[in-house]
N, C-alpha and C positions, 0 to 999 in steps of 0.2 A: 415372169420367170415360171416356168415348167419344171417340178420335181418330179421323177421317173425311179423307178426302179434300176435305171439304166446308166443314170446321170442325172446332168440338170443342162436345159438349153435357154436362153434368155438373150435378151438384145442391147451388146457391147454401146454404151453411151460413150466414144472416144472424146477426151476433152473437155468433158465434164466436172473435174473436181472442185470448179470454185461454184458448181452450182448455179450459173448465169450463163454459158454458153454452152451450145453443143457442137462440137466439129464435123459431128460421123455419128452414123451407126451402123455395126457389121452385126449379124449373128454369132453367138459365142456359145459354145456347145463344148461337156465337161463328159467325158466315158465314166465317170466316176462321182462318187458324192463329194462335194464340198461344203466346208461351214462357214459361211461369211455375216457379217449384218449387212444385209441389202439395205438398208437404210442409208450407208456412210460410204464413200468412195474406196474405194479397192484399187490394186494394180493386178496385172492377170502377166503368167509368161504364156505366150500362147504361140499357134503355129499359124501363119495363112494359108488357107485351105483354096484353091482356087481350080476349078473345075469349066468342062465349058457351058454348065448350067448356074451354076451357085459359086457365090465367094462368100468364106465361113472363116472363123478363130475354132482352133483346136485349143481348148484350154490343156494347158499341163500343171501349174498353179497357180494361188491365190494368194498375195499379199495384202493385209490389210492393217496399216498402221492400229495399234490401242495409248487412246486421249491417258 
């Protein structure tokens, strides 16, 4: 994960939350700061970004369950 003055960009683990398999991973790029525990699975609403060079997540936000 990359924290920026700008945002935060890091690499969307799809399919991950029980922690044992991974389905995917896309790049997930945030124009804005967000606060999450990187430690603990998250949901993101996010946009598909699809270019003829690059396929990216537009994050818009961050849901993250609290235990």
């Amino acid at each position: 994960m990359e924290r920026t003055e700008n945002g935060i960009v890091c690499d969307f683990l799809a399919g991950y939350a029980d922690l044992k398999k991974i389905d995917g991973k896309i790049e997930l790029r945030f124009s804005h700061m967000a606060t999450f525990d990187e430690g603990e699975p998250f949901e993101v609403l996010a946009r598909l970004c699809i270019t003829d060079s690059e396929s990216y997540l537009e994050g818009r936000t961050i849901f993250q369950p609290r235990n």
